[in-house]
N, C-alpha and C positions, 0 to 999 in steps of 0.2 A: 281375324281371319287372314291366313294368307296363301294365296294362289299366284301358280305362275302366268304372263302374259301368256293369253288364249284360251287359258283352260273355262272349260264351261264350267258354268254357276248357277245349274238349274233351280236352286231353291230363293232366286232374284226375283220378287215380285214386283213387276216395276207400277202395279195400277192395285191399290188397295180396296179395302169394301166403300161402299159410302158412307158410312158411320164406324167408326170406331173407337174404342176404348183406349186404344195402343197410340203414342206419339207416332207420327210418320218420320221423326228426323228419329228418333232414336230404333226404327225399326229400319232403319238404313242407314244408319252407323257402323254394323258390319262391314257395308262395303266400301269406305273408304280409302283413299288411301290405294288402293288398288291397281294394279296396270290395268290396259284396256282386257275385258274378259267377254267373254260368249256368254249369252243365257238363249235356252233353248223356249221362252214363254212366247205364246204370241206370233208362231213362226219362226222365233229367231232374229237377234239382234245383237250389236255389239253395246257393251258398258263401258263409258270411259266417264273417269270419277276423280284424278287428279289435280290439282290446280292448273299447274304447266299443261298437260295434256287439254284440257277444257278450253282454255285460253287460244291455245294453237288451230284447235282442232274448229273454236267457233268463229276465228278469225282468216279461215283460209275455206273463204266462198266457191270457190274453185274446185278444188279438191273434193269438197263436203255440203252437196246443195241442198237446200230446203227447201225443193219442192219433191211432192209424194214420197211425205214423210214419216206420216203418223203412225204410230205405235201402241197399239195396236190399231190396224189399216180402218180407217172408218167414213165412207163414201159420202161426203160431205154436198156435193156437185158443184160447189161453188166453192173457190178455197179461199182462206182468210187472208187477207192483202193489207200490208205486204211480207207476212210472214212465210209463207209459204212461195217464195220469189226467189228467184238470183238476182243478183249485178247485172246489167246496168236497172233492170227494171226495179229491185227493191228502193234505189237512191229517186228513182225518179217518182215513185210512189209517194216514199218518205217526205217529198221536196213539197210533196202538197200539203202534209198534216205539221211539221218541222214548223215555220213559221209563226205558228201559231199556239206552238208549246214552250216558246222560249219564258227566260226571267221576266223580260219587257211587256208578256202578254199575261203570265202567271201572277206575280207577284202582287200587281192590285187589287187581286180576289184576296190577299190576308185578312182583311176588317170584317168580309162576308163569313171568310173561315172561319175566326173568331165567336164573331155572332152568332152563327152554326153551331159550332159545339156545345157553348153557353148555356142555350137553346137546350139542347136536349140534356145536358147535362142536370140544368135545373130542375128537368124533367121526374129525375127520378134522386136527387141527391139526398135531399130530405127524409127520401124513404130507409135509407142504410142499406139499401141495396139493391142489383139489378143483374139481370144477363147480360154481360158486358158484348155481344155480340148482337145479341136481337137488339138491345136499348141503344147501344151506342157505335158499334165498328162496323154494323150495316148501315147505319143510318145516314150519319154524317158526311161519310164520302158519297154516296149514293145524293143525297141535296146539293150536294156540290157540283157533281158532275154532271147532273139533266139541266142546270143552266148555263153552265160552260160548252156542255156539248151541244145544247138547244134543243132537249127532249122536253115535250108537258110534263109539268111537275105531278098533275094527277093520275099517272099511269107509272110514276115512277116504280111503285113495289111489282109492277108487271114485267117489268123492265130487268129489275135484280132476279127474279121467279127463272127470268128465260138464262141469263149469264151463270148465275147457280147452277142451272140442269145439267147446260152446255160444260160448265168446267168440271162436274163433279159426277154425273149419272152419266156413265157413257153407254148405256141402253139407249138411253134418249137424244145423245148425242144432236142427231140428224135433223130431229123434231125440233131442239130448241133453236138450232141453226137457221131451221125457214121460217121459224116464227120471230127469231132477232132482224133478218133481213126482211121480211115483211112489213116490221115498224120502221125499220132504217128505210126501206123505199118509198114509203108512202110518205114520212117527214121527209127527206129528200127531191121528191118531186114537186113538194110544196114549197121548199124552200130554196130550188132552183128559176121557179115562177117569183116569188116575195123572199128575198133573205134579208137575213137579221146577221147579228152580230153576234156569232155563233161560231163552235167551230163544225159542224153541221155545211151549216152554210156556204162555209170558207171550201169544204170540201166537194162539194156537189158543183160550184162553180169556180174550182182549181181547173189549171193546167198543166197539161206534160205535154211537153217536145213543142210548145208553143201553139196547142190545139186544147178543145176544152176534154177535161176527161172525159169516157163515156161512160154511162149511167149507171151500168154492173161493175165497172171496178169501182165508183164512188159511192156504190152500198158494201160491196167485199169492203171495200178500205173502212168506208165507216163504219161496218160493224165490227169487225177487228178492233179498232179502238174502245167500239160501244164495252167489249167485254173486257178488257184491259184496264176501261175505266170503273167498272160494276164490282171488281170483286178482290182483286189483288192488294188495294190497299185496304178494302177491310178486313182483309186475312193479317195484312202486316199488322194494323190495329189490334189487332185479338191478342196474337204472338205477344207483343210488345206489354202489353196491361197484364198476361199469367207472368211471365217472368219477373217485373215487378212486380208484384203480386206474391211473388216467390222469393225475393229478395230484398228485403226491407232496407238495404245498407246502399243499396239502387237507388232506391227509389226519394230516401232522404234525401240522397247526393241531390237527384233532377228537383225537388222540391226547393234546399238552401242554398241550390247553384246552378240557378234556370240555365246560363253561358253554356252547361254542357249537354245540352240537347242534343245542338244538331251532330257531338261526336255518337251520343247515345242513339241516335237515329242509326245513325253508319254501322253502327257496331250489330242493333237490331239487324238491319237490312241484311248484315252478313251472318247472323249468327240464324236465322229465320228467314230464309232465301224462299218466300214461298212459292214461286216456279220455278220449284227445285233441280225440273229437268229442264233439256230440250231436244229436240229431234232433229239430225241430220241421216243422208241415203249418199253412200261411196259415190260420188260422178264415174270415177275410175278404178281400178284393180290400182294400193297403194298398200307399201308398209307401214304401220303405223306404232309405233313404242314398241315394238317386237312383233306384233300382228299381222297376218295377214289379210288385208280387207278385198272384198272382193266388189266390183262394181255392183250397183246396186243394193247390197248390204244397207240394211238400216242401223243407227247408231243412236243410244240412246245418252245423252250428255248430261253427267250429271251435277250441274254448276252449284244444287245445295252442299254436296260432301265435295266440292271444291272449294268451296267458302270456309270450310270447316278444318283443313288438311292443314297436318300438323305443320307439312315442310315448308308453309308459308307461312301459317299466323301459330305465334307463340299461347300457348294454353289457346285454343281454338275455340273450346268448348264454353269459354270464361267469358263474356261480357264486361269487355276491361274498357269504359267510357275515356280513357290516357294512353290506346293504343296507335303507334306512331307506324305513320304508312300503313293505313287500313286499305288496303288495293282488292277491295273485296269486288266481285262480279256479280254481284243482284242484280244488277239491268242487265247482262250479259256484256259480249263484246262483239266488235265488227261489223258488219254491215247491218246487221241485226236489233244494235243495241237498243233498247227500249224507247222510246217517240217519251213520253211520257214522266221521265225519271224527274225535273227541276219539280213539275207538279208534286207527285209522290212523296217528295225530298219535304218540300213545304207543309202537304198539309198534316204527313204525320208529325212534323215540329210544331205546328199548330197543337194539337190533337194532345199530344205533351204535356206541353206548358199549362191549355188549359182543364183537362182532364187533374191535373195536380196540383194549380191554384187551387179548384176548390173542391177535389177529395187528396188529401196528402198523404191517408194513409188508407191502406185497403187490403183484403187478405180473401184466398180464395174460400166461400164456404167449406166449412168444415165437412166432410161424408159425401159433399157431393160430387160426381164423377162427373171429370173434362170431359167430354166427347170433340174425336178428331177426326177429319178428313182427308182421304189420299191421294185425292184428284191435283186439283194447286193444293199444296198443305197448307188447310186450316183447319182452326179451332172451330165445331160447330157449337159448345156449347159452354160457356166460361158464367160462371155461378160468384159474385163477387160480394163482398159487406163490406160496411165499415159504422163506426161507432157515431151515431148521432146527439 
């Protein structure tokens, strides 16, 4: 496809069905590559889908703010913290979850990680086969994360039920939002009375500006996280296991040369960006790559087909585990960048290694159809075998 900067792009659908038979990256592969353009869905918003342009455009806070953003507008009443923030207050939000996402705080959960996958691995290996998302890419990060973040591990499937709704039905949108912050309040109140060692904890009894937070941004903040941690890395999961799955010459590599994980990690992350978008609203009347934006203008960013653009990574579309200066933007960039990324990084290298020590080889059922989603893009339904 090619259009000129500004021309509308009515047949842009930037929110697909909730089920689908159709890839979402390959049903937005058209618009790559693109100058920024107009699509009239939704009210109207601006696409901007470049590498360079995406970078610039999510790095200048100022110019491009992220609050009352969303695309299509959906009245949340409490907005997600600190996404939905400028400067100075996104940094000063970030200052209280940051701490406690670093390597020094992450990285002695490997053993547990480990033993997690194993775990459910073992679950179903023997059988020759499984739904690789129901059995393993929900699972694994979801136990992971209710005792990192200090949610009961017995409410956990309640917990992914509400983050699903929220990221994927946007009928329901609103619904799942007061029932995520109704479990984040009520653990929060508990655990600002009795804390643990948590990051729960850590948040409820943070401070900014040298005061203790107060009680509704330390549920907005912590449920922002709660969702961030519930579903993005079992989407990266899913991605990761079809395409090996689809590439046998892959997936030997990661089997008789464990060393190249965590490039295969990077390579995944960029080539399976699965919050493919993001949303910024013009602060000001600005030219942008030929455009005119007009204040207030929403703008839809689209860092999956930036990850993918030819004019930055060579064969884009290729999963090249030897590719030098992978400068991909999965976490995004700027004041924004993801809290989250060292975790993410880690457990799907976990997830890797041991998903492959002990199935090395695997292929997608034959006749059975992938089902995909266009909310965060993921896989809902991954059908897998192997020879026992």
């Amino acid at each position: 496809m090619s259009v000129d900067a500004g021309t509308p792009v009515s047949e842009f659908h930037l929110h697909m069905d909730r089920m689908t038979a159709r890839d979402p990256f390959v049903a937005m592969a058209p618009f790559g590559g693109l100058p920024p353009f107009w699509c009239d869905d939704h009210g109207g918003f601006w696409v901007v889908t470049r590498y360079e342009d995406v970078r610039e455009l999510l790095q200048d806070a100022h110019t491009f703010s992220s609050i009352d953003t969303m695309v299509p507008r959906i009245t949340l009443g409490d907005p997600l913290l600190p996404s939905f923030t400028d400067p100075p207050d996104t940094q000063k939000l970030r200052s209280v979850v940051l701490p406690h996402m670093t390597p020094r705080k992450v990285d002695p959960l490997e053993p547990k990680m480990r033993r997690v996958c194993r775990e459910f691995i073992a679950g179903f290996k023997d059988q020759g086969r499984c739904e690789a998302i129901r059995d393993f890419s929900q699972q694994y990060p979801i136990r992971m994360f209710v005792d990192f973040f200090g949610l009961p591990v017995d409410r956990q499937e309640e917990f992914r039920n509400h983050s699903e709704t929220f990221l994927h039905d946007y009928q329901r949108q609103g619904e799942a939002w007061s029932s995520i912050r109704a479990i984040v309040r009520e653990q929060l109140e508990a655990k600002l009375v009795s804390p643990q060692d948590d990051l729960m904890s850590a948040i409820v009894n943070g401070e900014i500006d040298g005061e203790p937070i107060e009680l509704d941004a330390a549920v907005n903040l912590a449920s922002t996280v709660f969702l961030g941690g519930l579903d993005t890395l079992a989407s990266n999961i899913g991605w990761t296991l079809r395409h090996l799955a689809e590439h046998p010459q892959l997936r030997h590599r990661i089997v008789e040369e464990p060393s190249v994980v965590p490039a295969a990690v990077e390579e995944f992350l960029r080539l399976y960006t699965v919050t493919a978008r993001d949303t910024r609203r013009a602060a000001r009347d600005v030219e942008f790559h030929g455009v005119q934006m007009r204040a207030g203008d929403r703008i839809s960013v689209m860092i999956g087909l930036a990850n993918r653009d030819s004019s930055q990574f060579e064969d884009p579309l290729v999963a090249d585990f030897d590719r030098k200066n992978n400068r991909h933007i999965a976490f995004a960039v700027g004041p924004h960048r993801c809290l989250g990324s060292h975790l993410a990084r880690h457990e799907l290298e976990v997830a890797l290694e041991e998903w492959h020590a002990a199935i090395p080889d695997y292929r997608v059922v034959p006749g059975e159809q992938i089902l995909y989603s266009g909310g965060n893009f993921t896989i809902e339904y991954l059908p897998l075998e192997w020879d026992v």
